[in-house]
N, CA, C and O atoms as a GROMACS GRO file, in nm:
protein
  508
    1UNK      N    1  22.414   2.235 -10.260
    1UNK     CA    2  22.476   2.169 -10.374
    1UNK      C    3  22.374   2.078 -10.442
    1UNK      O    4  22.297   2.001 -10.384
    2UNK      N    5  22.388   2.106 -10.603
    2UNK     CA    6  22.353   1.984 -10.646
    2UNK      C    7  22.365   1.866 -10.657
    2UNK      O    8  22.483   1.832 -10.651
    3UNK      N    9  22.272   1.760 -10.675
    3UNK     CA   10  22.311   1.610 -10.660
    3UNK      C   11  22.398   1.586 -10.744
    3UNK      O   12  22.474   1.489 -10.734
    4UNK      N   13  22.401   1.668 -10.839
    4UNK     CA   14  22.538   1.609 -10.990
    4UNK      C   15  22.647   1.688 -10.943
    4UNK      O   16  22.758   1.635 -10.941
    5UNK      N   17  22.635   1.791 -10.909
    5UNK     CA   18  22.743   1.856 -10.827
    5UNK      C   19  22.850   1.759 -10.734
    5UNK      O   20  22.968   1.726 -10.731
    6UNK      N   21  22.702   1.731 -10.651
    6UNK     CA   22  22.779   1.605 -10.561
    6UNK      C   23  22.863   1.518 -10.587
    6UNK      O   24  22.970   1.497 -10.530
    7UNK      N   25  22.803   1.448 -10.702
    7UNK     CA   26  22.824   1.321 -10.796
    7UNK      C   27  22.959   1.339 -10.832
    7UNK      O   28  23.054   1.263 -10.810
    8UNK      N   29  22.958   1.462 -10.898
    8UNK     CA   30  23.081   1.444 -10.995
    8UNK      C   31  23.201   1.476 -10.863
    8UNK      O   32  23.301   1.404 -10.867
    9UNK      N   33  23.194   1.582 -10.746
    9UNK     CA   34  23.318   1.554 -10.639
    9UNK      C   35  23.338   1.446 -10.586
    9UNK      O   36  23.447   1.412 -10.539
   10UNK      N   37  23.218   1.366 -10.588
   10UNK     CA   38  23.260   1.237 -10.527
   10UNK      C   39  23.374   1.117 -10.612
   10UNK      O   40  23.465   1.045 -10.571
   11UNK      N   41  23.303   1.145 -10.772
   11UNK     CA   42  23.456   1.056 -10.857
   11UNK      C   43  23.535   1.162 -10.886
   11UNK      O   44  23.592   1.142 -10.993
   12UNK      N   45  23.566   1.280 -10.833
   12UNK     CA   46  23.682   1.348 -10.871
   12UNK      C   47  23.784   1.245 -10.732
   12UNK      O   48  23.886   1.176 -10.739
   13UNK      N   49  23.720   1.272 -10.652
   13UNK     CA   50  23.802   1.250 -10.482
   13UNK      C   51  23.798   1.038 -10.518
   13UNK      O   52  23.900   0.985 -10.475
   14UNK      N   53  23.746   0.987 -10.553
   14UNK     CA   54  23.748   0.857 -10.568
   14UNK      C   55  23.854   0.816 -10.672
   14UNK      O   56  23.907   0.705 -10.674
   15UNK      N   57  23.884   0.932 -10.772
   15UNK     CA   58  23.969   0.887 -10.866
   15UNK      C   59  24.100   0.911 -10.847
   15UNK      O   60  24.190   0.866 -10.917
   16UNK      N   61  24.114   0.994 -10.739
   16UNK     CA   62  24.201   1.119 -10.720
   16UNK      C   63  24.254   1.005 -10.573
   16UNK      O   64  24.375   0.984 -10.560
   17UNK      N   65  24.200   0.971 -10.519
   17UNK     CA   66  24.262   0.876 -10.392
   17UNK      C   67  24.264   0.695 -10.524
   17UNK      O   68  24.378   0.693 -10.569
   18UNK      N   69  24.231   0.643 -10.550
   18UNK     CA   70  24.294   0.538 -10.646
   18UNK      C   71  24.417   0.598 -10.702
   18UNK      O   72  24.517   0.527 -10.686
   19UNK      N   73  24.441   0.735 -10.778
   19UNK     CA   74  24.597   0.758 -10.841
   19UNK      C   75  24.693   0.770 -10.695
   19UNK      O   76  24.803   0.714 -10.704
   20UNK      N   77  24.670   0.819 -10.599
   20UNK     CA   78  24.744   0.815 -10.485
   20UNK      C   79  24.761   0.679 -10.467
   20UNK      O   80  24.877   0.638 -10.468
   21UNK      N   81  24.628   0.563 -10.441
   21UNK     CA   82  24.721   0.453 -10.419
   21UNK      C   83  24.786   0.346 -10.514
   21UNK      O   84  24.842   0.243 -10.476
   22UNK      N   85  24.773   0.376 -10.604
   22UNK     CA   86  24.850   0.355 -10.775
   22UNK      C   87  25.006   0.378 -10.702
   22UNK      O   88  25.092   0.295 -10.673
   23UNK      N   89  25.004   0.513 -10.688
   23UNK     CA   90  25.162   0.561 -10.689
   23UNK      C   91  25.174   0.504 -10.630
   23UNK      O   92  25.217   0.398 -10.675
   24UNK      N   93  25.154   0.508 -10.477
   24UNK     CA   94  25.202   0.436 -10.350
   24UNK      C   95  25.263   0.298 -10.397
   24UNK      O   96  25.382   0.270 -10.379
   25UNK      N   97  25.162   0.205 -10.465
   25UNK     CA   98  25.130   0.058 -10.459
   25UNK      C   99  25.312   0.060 -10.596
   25UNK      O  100  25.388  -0.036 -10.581
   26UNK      N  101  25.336   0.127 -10.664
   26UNK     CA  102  25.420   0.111 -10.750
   26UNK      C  103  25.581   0.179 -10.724
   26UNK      O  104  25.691   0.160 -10.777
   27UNK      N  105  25.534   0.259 -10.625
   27UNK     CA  106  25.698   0.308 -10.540
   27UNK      C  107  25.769   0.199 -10.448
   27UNK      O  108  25.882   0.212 -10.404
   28UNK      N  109  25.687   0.088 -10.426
   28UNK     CA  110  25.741   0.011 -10.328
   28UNK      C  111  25.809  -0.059 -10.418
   28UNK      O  112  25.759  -0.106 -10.521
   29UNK      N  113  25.953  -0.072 -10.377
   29UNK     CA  114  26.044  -0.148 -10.400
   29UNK      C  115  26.063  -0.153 -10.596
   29UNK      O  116  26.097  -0.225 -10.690
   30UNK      N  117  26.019  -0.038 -10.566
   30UNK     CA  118  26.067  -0.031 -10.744
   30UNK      C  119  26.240   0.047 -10.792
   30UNK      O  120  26.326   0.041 -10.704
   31UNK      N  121  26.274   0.101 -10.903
   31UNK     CA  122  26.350   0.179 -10.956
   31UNK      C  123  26.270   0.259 -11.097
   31UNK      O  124  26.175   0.217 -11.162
   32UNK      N  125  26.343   0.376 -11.111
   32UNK     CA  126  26.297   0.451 -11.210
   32UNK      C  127  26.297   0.367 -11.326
   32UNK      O  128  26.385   0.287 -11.295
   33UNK      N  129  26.268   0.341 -11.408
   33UNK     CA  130  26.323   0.271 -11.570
   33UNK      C  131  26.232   0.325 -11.711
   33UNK      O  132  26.112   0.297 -11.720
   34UNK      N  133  26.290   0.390 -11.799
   34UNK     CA  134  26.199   0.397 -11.947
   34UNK      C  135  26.248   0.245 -11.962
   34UNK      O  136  26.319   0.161 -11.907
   35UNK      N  137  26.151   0.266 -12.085
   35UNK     CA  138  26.147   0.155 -12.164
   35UNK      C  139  26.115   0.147 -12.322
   35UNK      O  140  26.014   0.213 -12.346
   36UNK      N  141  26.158   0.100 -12.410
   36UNK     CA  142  26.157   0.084 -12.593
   36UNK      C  143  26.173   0.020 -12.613
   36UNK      O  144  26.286  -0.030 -12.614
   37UNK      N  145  26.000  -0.063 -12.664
   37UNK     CA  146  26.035  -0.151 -12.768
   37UNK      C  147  26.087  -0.124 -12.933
   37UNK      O  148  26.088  -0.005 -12.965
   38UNK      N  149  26.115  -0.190 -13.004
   38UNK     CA  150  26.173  -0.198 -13.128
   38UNK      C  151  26.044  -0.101 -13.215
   38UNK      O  152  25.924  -0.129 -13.221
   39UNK      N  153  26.080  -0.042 -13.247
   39UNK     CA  154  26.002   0.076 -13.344
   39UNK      C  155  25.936   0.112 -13.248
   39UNK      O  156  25.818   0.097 -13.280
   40UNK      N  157  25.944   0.160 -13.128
   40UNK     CA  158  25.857   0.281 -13.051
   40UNK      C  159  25.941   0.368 -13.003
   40UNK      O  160  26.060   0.363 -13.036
   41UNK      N  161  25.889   0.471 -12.911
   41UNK     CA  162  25.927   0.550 -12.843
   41UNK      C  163  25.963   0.576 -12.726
   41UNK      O  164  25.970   0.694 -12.759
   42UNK      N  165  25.997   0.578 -12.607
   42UNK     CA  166  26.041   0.603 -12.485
   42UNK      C  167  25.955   0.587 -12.361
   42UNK      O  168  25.911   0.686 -12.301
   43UNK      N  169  25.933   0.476 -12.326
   43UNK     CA  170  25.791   0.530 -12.242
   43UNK      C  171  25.859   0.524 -12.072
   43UNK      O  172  25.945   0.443 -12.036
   44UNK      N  173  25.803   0.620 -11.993
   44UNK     CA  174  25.814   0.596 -11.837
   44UNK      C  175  25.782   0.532 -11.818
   44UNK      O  176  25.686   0.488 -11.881
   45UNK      N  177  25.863   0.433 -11.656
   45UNK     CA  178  25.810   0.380 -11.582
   45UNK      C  179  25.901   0.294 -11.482
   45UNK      O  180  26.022   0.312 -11.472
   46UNK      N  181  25.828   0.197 -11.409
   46UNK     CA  182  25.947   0.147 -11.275
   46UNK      C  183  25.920   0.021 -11.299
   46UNK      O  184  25.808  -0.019 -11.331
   47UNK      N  185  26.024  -0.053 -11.286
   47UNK     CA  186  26.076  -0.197 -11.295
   47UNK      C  187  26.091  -0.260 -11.147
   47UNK      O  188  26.134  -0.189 -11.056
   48UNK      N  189  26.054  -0.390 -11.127
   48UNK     CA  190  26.087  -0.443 -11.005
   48UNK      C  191  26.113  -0.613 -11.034
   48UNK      O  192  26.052  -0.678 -11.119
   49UNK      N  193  26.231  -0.673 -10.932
   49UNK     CA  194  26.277  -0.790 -11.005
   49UNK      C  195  26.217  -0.878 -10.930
   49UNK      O  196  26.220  -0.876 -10.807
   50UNK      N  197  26.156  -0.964 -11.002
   50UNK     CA  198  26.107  -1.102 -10.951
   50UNK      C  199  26.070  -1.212 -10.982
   50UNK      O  200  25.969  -1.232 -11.050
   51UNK      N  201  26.146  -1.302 -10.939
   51UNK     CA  202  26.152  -1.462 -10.953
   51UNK      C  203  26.194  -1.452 -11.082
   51UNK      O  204  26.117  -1.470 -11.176
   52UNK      N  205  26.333  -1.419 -11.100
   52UNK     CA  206  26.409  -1.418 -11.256
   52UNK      C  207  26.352  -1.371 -11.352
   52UNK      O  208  26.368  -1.420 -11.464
   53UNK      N  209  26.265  -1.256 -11.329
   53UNK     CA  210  26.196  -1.148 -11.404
   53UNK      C  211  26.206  -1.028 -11.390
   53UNK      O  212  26.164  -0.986 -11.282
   54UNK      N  213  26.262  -0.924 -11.486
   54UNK     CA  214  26.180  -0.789 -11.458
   54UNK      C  215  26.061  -0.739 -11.496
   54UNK      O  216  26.032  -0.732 -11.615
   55UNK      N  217  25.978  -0.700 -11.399
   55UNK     CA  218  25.871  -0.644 -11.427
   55UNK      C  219  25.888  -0.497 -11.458
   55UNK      O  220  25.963  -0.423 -11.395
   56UNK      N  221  25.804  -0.456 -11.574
   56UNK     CA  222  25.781  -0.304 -11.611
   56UNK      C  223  25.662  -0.270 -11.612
   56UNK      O  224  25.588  -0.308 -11.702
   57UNK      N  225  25.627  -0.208 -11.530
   57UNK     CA  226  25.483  -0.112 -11.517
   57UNK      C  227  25.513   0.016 -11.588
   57UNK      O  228  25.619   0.070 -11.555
   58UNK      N  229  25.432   0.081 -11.688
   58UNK     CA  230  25.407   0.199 -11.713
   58UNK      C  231  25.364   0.305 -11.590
   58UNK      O  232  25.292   0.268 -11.497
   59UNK      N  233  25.417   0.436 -11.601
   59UNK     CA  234  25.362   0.539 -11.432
   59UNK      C  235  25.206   0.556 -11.525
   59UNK      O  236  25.098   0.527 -11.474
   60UNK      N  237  25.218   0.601 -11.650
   60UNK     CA  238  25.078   0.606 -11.623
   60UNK      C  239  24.957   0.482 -11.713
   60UNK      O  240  24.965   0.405 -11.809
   61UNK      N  241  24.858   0.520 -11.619
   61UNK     CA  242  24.758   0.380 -11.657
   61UNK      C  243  24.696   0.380 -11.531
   61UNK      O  244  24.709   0.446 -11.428
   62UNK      N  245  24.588   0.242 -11.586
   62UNK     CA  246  24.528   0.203 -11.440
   62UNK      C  247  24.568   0.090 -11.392
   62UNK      O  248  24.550   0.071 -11.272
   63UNK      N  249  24.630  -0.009 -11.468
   63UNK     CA  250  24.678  -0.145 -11.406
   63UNK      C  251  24.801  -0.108 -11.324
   63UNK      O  252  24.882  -0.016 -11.340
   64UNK      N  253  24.794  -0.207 -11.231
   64UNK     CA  254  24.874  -0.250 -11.127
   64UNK      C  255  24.969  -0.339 -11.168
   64UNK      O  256  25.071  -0.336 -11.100
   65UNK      N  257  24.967  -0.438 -11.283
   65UNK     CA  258  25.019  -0.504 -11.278
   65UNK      C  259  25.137  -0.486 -11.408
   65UNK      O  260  25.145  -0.396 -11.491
   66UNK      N  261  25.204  -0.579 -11.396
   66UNK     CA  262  25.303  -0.538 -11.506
   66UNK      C  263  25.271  -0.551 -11.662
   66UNK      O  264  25.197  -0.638 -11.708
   67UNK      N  265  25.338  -0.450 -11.737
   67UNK     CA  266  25.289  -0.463 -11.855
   67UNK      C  267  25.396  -0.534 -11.937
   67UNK      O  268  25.364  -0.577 -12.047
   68UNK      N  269  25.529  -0.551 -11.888
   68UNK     CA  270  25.651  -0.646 -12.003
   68UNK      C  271  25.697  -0.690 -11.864
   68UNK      O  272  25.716  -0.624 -11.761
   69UNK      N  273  25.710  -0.833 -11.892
   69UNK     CA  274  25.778  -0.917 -11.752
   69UNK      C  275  25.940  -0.979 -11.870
   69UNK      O  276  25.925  -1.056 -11.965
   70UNK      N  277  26.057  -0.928 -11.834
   70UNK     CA  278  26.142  -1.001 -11.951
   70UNK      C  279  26.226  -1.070 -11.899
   70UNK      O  280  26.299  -1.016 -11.815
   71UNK      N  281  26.244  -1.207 -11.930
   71UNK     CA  282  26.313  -1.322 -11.810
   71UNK      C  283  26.452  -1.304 -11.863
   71UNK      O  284  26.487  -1.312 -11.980
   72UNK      N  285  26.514  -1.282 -11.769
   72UNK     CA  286  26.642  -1.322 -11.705
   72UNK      C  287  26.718  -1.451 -11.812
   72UNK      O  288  26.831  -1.452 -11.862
   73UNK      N  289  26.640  -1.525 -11.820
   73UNK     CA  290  26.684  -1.654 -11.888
   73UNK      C  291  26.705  -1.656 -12.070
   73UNK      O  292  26.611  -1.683 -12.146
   74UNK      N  293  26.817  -1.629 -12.108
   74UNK     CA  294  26.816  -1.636 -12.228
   74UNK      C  295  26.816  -1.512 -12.290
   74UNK      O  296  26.808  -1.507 -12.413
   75UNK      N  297  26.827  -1.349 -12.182
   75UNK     CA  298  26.818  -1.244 -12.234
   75UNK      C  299  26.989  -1.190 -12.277
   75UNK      O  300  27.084  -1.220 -12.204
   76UNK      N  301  27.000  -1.136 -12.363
   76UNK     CA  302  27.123  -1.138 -12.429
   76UNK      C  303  27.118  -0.941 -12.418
   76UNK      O  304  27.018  -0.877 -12.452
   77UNK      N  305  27.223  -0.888 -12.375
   77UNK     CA  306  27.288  -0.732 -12.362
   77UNK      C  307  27.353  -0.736 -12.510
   77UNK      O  308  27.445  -0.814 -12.532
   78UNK      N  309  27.310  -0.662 -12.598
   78UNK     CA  310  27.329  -0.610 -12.727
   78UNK      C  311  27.451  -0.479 -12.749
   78UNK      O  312  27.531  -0.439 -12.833
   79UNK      N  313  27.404  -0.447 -12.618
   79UNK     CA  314  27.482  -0.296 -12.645
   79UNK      C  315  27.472  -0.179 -12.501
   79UNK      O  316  27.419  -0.212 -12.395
   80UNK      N  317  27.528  -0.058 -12.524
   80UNK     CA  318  27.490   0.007 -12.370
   80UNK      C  319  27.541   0.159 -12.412
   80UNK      O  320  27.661   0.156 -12.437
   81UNK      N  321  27.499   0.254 -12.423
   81UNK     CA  322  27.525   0.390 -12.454
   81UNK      C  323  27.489   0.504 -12.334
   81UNK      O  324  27.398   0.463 -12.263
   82UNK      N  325  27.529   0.607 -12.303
   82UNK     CA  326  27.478   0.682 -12.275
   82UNK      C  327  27.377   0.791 -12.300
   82UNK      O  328  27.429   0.856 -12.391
   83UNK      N  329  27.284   0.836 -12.275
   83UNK     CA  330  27.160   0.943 -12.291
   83UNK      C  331  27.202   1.052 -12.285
   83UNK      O  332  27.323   1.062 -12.262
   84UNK      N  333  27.131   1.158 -12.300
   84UNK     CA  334  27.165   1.308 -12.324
   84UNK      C  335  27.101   1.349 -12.192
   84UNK      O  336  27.132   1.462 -12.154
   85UNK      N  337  27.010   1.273 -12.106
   85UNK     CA  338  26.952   1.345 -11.980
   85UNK      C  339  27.071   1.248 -11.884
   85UNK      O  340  26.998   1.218 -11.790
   86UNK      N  341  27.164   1.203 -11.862
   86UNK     CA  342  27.255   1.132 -11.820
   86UNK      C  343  27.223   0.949 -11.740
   86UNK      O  344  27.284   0.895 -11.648
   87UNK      N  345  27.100   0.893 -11.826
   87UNK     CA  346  27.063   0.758 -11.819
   87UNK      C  347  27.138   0.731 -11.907
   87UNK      O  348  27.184   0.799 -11.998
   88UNK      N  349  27.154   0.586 -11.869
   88UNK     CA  350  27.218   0.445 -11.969
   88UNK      C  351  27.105   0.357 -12.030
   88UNK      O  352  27.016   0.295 -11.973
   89UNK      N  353  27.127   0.367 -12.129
   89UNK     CA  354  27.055   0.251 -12.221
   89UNK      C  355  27.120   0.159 -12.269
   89UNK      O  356  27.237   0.167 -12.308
   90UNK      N  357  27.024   0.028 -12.271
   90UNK     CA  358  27.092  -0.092 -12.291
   90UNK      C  359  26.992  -0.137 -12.387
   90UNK      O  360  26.878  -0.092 -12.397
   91UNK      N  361  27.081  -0.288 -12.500
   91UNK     CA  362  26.998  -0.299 -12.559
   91UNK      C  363  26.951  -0.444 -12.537
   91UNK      O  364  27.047  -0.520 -12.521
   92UNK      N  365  26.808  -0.516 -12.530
   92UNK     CA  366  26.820  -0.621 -12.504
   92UNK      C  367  26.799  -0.707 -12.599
   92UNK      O  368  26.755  -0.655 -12.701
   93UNK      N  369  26.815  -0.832 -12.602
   93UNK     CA  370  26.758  -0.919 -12.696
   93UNK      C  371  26.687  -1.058 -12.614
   93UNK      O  372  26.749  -1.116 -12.525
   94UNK      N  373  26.569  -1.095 -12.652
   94UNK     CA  374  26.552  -1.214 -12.594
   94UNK      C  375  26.493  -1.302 -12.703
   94UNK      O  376  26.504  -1.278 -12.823
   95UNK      N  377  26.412  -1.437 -12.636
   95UNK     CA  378  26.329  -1.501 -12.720
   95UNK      C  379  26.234  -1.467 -12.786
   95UNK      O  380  26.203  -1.509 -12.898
   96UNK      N  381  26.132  -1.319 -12.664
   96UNK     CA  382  26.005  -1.263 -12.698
   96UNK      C  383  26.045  -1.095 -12.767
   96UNK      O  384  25.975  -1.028 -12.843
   97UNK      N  385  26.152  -1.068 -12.718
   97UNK     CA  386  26.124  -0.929 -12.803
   97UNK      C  387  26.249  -0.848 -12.777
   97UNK      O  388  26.323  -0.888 -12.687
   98UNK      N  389  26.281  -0.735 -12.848
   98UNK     CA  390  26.391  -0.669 -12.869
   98UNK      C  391  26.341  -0.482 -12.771
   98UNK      O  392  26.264  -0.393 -12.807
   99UNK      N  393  26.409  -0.493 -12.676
   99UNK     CA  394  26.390  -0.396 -12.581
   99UNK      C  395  26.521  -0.327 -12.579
   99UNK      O  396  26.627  -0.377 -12.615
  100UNK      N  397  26.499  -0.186 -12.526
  100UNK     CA  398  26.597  -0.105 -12.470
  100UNK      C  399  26.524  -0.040 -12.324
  100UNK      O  400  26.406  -0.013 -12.304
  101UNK      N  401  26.638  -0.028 -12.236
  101UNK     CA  402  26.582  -0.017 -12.098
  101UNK      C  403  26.676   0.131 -12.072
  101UNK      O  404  26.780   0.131 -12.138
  102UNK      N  405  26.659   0.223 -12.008
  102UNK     CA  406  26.709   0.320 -11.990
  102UNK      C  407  26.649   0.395 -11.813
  102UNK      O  408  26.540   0.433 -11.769
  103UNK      N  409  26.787   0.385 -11.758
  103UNK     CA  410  26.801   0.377 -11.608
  103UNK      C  411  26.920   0.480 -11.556
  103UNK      O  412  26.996   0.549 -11.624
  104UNK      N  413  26.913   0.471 -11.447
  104UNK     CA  414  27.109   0.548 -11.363
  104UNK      C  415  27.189   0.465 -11.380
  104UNK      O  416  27.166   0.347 -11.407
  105UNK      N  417  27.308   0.521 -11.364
  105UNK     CA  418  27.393   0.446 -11.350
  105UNK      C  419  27.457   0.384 -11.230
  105UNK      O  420  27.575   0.351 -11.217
  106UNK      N  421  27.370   0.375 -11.154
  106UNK     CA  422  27.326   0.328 -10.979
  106UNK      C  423  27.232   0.255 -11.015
  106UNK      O  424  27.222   0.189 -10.911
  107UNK      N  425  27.138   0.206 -11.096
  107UNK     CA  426  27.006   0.091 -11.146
  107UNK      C  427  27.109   0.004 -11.260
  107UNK      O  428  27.133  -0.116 -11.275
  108UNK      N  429  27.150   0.119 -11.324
  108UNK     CA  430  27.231  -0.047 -11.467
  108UNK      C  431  27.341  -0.109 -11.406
  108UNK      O  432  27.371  -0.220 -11.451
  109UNK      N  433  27.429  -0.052 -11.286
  109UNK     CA  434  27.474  -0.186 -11.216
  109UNK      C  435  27.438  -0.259 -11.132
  109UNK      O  436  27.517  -0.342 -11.087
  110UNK      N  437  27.285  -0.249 -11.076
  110UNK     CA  438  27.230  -0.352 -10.994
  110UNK      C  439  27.146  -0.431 -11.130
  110UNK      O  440  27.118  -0.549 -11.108
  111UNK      N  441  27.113  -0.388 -11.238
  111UNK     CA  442  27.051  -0.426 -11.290
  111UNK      C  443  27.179  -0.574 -11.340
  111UNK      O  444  27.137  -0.687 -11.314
  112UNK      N  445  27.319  -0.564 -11.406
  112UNK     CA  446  27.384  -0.585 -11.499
  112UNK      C  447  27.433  -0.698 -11.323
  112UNK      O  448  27.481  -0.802 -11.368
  113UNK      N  449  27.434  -0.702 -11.238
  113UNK     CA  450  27.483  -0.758 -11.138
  113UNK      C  451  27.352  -0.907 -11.120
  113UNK      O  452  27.376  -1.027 -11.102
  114UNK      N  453  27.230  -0.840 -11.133
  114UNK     CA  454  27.143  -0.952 -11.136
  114UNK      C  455  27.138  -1.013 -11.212
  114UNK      O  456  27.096  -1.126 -11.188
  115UNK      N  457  27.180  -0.977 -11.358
  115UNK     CA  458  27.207  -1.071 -11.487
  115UNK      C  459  27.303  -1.153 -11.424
  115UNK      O  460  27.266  -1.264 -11.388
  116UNK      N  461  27.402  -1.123 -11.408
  116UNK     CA  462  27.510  -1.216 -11.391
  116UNK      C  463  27.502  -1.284 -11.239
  116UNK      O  464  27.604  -1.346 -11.209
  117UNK      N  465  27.437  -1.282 -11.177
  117UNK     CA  466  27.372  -1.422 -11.035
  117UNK      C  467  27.284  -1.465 -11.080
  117UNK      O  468  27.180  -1.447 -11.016
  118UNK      N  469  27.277  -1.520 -11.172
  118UNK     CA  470  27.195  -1.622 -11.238
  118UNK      C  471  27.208  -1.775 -11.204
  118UNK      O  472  27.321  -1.819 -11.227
  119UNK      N  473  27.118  -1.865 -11.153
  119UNK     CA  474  27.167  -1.940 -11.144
  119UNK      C  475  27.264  -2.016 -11.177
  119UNK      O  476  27.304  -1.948 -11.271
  120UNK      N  477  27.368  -2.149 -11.172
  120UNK     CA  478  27.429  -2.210 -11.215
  120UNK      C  479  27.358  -2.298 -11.355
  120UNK      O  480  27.273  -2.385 -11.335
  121UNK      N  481  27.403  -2.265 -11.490
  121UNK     CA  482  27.360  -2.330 -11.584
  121UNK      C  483  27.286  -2.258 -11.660
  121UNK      O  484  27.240  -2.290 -11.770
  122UNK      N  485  27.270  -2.144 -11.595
  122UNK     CA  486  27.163  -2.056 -11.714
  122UNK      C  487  27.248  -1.970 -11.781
  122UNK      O  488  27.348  -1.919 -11.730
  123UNK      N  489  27.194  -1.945 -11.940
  123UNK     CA  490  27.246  -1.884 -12.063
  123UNK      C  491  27.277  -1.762 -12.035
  123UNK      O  492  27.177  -1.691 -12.021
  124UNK      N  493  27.386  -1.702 -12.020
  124UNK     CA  494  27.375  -1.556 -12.023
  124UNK      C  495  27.488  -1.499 -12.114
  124UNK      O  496  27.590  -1.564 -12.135
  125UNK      N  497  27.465  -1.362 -12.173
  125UNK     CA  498  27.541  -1.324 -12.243
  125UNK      C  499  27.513  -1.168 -12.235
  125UNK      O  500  27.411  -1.109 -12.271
  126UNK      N  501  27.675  -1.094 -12.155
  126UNK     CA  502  27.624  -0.946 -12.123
  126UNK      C  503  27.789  -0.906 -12.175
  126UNK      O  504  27.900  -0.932 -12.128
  127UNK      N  505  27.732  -0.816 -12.317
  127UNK     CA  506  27.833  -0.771 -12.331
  127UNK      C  507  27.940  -0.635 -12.291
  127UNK      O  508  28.054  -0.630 -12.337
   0.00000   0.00000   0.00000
């Protein structure tokens, strides 16, 4: 084999074990969730709740970390429809931005359950 030969199996297999531990690192303790912001389109990905946040990671990319964190505090349920692939979409409203989240209907009542254990005193409004 050639040395570029070499080269290039070596970042096929280096890139190829990072997307393995991508997935791994983003299956833990997540749920399925799209996501739309206001004039976009639908994008994949998994949500995980923490410290009166949901986090949304996109599946694809290279960050690990979340790309929309939307607090709990002050987020207002607009609306809730059903999908044609049989997800629920909801619509959100907050301080920072106007989202729709689209999940099961086994995720939008854990989701719609954590809205409402909100602490004592915090704003909520789920219609």
């Amino acid at each position: 084999m050639t040395a570029a030969l070499t080269i290039t199996i070596s970042c096929v297999l280096l890139l190829a074990a990072f997307l393995v531990f991508r997935a791994i690192m983003l299956a833990r303790g997540t749920l399925p969730c799209r996501l739309q912001v206001k004039g976009h389109g639908w994008r994949r990905g998994v949500a995980r709740y923490a410290a009166g946040e949901l986090h949304w990671t996109p599946l694809l990319g290279v960050r690990l970390r979340p790309r929309h964190a939307i607090a709990r505090r002050g987020l207002v349920v607009s609306g809730r429809r059903q999908l044609d692939d049989g997800l629920w979409a909801i619509d959100c409203v907050s301080d920072r931005a106007e989202v729709s989240l689209a999940m099961s209907h086994d995720a939008l009542t854990g989701f719609l359950a954590w809205l409402e254990s909100a602490p004592p005193g915090a704003y909520l409004d789920v219609s």
